[in-house]
C-alpha positions as YAML, in Angstrom:
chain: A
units: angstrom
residues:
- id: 1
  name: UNK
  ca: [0.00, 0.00, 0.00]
- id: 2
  name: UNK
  ca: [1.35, 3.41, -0.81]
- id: 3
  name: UNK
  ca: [0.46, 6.31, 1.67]
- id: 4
  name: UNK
  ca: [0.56, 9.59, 0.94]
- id: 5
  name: UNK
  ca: [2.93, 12.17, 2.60]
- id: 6
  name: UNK
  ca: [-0.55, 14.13, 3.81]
- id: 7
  name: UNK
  ca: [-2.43, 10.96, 4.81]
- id: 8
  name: UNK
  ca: [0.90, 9.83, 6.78]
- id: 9
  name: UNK
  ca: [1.02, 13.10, 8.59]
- id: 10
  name: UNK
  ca: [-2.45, 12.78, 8.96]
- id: 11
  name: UNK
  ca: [-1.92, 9.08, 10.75]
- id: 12
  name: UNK
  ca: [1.29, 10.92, 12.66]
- id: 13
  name: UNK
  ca: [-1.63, 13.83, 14.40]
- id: 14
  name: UNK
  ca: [-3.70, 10.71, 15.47]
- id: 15
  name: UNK
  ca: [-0.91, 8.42, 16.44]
- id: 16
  name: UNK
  ca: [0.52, 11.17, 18.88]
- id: 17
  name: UNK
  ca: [-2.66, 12.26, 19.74]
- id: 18
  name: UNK
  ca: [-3.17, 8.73, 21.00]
- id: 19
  name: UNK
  ca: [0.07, 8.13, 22.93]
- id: 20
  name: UNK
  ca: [0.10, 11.62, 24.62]
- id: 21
  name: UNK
  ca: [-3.37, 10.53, 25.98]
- id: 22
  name: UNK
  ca: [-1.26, 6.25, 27.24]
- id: 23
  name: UNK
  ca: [1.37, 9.04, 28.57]
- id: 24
  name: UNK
  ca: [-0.94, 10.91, 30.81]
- id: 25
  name: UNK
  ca: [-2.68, 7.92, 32.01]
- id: 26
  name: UNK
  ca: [0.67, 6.18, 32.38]
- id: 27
  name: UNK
  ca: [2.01, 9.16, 34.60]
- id: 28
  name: UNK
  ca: [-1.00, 9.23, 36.83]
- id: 29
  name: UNK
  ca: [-1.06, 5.99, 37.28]
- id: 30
  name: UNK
  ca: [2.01, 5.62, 38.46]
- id: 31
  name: UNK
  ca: [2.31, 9.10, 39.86]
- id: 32
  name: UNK
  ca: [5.62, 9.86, 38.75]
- id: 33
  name: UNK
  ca: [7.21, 11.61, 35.16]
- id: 34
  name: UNK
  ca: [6.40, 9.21, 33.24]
- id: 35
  name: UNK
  ca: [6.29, 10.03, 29.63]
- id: 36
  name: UNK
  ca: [6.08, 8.38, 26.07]
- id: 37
  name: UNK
  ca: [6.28, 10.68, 23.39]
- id: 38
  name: UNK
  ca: [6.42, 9.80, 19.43]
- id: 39
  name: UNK
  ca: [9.58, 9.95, 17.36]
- id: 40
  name: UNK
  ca: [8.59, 9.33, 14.21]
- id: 41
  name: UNK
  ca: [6.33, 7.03, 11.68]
- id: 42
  name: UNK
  ca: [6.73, 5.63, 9.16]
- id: 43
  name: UNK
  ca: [5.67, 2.75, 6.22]
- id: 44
  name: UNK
  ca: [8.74, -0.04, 6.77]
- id: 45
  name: UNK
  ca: [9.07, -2.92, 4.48]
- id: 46
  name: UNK
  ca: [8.79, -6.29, 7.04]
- id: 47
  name: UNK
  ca: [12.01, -7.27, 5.93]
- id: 48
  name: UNK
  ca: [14.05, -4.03, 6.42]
- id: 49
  name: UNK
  ca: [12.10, -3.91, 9.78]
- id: 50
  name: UNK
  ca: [13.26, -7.27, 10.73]
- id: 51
  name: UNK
  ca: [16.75, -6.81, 9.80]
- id: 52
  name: UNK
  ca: [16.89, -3.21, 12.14]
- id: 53
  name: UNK
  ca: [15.37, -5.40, 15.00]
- id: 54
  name: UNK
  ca: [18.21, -7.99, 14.72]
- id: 55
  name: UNK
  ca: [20.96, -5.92, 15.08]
- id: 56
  name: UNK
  ca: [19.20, -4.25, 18.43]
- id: 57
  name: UNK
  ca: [20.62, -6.55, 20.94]
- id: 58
  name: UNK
  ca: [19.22, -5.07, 24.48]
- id: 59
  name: UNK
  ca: [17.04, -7.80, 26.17]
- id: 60
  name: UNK
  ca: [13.27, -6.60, 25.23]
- id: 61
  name: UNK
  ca: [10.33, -6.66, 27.22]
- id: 62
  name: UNK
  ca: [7.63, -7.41, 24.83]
- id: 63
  name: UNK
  ca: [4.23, -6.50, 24.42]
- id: 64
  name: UNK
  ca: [1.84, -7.56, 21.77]
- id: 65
  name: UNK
  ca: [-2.36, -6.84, 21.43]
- id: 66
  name: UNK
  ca: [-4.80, -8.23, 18.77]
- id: 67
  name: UNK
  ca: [-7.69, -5.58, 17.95]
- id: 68
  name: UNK
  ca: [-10.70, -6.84, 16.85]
- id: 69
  name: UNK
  ca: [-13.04, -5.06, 14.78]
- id: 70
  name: UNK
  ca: [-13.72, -3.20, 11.40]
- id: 71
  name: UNK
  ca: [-10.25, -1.73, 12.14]
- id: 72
  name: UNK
  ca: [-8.07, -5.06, 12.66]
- id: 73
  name: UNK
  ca: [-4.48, -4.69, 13.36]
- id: 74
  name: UNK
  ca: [-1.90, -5.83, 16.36]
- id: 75
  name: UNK
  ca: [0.57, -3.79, 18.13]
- id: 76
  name: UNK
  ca: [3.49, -4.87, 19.69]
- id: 77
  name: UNK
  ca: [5.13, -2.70, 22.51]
- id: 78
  name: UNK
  ca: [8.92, -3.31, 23.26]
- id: 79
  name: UNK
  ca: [10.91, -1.55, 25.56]
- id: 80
  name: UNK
  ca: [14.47, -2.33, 27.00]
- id: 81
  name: UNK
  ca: [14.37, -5.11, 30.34]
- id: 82
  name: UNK
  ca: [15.75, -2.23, 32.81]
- id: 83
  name: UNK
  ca: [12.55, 0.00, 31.49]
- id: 84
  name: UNK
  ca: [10.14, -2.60, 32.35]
- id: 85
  name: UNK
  ca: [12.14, -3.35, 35.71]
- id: 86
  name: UNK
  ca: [12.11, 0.03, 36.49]
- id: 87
  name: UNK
  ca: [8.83, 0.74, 35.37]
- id: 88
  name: UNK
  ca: [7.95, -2.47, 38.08]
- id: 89
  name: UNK
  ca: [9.44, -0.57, 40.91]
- id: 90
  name: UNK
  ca: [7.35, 2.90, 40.35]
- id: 91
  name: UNK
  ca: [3.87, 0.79, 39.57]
- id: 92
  name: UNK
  ca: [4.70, -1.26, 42.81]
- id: 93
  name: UNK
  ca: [5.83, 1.66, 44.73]
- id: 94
  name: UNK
  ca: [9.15, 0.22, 45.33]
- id: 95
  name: UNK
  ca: [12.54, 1.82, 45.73]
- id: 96
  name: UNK
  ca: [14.00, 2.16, 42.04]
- id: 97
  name: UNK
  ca: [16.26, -0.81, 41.74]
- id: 98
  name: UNK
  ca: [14.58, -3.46, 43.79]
- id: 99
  name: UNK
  ca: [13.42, -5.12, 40.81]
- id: 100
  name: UNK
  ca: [16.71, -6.88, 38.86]
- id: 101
  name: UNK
  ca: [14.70, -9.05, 36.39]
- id: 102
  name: UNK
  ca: [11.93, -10.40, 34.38]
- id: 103
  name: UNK
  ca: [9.70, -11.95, 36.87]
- id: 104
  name: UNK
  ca: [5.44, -12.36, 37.24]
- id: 105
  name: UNK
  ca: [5.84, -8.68, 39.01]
- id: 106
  name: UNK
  ca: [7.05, -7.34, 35.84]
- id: 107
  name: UNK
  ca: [4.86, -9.28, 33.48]
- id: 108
  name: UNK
  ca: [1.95, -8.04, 35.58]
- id: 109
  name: UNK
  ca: [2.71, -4.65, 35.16]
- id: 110
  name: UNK
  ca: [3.61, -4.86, 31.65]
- id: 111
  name: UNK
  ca: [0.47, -6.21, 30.69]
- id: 112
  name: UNK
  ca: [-0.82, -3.00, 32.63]
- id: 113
  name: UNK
  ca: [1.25, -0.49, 29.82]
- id: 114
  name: UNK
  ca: [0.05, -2.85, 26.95]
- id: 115
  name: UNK
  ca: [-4.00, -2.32, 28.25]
- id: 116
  name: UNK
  ca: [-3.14, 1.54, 28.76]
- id: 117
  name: UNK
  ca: [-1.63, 1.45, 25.20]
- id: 118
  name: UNK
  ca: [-4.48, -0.37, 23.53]
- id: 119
  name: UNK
  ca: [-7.27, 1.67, 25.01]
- id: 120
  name: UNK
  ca: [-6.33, 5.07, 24.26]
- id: 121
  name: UNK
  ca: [-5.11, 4.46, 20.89]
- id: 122
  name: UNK
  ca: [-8.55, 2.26, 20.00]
- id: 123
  name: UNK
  ca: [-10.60, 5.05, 22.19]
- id: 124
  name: UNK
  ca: [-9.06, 7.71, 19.89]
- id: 125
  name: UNK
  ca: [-9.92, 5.87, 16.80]
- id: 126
  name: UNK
  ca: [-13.68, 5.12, 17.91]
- id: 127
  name: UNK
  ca: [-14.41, 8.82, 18.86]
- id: 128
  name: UNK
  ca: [-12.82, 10.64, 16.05]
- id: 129
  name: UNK
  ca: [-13.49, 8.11, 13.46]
- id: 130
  name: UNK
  ca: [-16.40, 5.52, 13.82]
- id: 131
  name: UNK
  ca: [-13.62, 2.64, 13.99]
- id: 132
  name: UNK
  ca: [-14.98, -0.53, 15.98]
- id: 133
  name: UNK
  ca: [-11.63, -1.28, 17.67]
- id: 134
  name: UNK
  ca: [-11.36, -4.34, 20.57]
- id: 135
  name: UNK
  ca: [-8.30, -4.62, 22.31]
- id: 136
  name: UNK
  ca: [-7.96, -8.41, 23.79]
- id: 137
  name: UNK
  ca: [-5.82, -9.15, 26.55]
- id: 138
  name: UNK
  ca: [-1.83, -8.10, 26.11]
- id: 139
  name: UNK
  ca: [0.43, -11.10, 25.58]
- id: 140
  name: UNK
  ca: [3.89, -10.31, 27.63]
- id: 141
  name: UNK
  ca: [7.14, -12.02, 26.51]
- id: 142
  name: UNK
  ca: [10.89, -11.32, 27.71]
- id: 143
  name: UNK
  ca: [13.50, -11.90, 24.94]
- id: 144
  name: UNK
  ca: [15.65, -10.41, 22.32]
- id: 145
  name: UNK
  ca: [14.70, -7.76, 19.84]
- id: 146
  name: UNK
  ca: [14.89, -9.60, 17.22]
- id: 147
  name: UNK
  ca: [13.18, -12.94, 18.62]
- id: 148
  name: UNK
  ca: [10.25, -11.23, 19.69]
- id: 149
  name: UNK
  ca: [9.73, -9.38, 16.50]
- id: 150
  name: UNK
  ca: [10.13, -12.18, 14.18]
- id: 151
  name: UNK
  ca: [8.27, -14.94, 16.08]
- id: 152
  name: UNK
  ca: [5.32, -13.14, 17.92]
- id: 153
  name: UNK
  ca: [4.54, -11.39, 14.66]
- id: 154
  name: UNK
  ca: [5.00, -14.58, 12.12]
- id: 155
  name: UNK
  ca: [3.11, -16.71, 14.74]
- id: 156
  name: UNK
  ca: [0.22, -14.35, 14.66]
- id: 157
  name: UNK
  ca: [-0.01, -13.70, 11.11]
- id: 158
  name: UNK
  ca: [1.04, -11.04, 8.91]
- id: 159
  name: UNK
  ca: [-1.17, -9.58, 5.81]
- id: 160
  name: UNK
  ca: [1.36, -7.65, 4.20]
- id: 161
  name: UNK
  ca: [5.24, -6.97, 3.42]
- id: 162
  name: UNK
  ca: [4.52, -3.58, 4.98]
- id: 163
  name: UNK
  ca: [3.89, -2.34, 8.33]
- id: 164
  name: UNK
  ca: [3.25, 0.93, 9.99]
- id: 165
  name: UNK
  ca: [6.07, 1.98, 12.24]
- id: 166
  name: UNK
  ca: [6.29, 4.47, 15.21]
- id: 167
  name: UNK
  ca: [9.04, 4.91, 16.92]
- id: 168
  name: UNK
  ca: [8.81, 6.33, 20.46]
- id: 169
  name: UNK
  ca: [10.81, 7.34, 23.41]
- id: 170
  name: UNK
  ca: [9.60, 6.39, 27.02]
- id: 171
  name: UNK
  ca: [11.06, 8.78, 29.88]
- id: 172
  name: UNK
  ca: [10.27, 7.79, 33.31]
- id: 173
  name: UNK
  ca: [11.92, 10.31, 35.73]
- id: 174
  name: UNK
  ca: [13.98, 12.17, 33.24]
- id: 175
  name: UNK
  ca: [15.84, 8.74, 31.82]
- id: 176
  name: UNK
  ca: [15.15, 8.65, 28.28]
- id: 177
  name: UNK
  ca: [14.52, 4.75, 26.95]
- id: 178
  name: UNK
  ca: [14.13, 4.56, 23.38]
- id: 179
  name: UNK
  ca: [11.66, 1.68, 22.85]
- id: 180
  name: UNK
  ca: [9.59, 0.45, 19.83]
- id: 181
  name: UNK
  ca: [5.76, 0.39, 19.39]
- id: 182
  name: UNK
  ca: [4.73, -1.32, 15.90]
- id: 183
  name: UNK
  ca: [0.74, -1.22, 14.75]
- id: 184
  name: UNK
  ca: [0.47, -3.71, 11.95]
- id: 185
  name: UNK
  ca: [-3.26, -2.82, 10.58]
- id: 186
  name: UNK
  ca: [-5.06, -4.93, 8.22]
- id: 187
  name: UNK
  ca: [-4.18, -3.11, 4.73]
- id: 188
  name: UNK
  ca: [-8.24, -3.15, 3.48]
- id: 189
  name: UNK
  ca: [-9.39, -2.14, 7.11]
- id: 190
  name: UNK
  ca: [-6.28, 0.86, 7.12]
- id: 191
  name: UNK
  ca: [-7.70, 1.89, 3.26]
- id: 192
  name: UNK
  ca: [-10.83, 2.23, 4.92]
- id: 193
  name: UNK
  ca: [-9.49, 4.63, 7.82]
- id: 194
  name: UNK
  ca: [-7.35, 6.64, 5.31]
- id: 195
  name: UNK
  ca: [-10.70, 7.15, 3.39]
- id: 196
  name: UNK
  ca: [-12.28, 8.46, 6.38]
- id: 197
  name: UNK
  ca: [-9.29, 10.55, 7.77]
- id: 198
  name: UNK
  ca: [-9.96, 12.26, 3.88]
- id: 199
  name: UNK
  ca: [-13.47, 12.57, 4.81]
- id: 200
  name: UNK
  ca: [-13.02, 14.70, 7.95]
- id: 201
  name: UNK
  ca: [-9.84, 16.50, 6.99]
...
């Protein structure tokens, strides 16, 4: 599929729209600065994708959701293991530090991000433009970069060579963590969107 420069700014005001809302939420929640803002985005060929997540070799945190509806696509949330350990300690209220490793803690809280991710991006989608978007339970894996891009995503299915990549940085008390958050729409139900972004513009 071929996107437009103005359609992928277009997709750009949503997407930050979106994580500047999973930012506040994320900051309140755990009542410190916590802060994801967007980077950049992008159409990435899955290959060229692949090969940029292979040579990434921080341990990953990973965080993947199905959305079901007339909008289908997955995300898949990955930041660096000492973000999601750190990330443990301000969710659990524990000094920073205590936490030193993957464990159900982590997981837990994880799949906390992933749900606060989901909503507001499907919740901004449903109120500005009539998508039906159903975010199912986050799946939470600990691995490589490259292992959880390439297996989570081919196990799961994917309906095109192309994906829609945004880059992000997460900050949590003025530590910058550059992490990766990946929507992978369905390319008929993303047409559709486009057409309706065009509609409203």
């Amino acid at each position: 599929m071929v996107i437009s420069p103005e359609r992928l700014r277009m997709l750009e005001v949503i997407m930050k729209l979106s994580i500047d809302n999973a930012s506040r939420a994320l900051s309140k929640t755990l009542r410190t600065g916590a802060k994801i803002t967007l980077s950049k985005i992008y159409m990435a060929d899955f290959n060229e994708a692949t090969e940029k997540m292979n040579t990434d070799t921080r341990e990953m945190t990973g965080i993947i959701v199905n959305f079901k509806g007339n909008f289908g696509c997955k995300m898949l949330f990955m930041l660096p293991l000492e973000g999601s350990t750190i990330l443990t300690d301000y969710y659990l209220r524990l000094p920073v530090g205590t936490t030193k490793e993957f464990n159900t803690d982590t997981e837990s809280v994880s799949q906390e991000l992933g749900n606060i991710l989901a909503s507001h991006i499907s919740n901004t989608l449903v109120s500005d433009f009539d998508a039906t978007l159903l975010p199912e339970p986050p799946q939470v894996h600990n691995d490589y970069a490259g292992i959880i891009f390439s297996s989570l995503l081919l196990e799961q299915g994917i309906y095109s060579d192309q994906l829609l990549l945004v880059e992000t940085i997460f900050e949590i008390c003025k530590t910058e963590i550059i992490c990766y958050l990946f929507l992978l729409p369905e390319l008929a139900s993303l047409g559709k969107l486009l057409d309706a972004i065009g509609e409203r513009k």
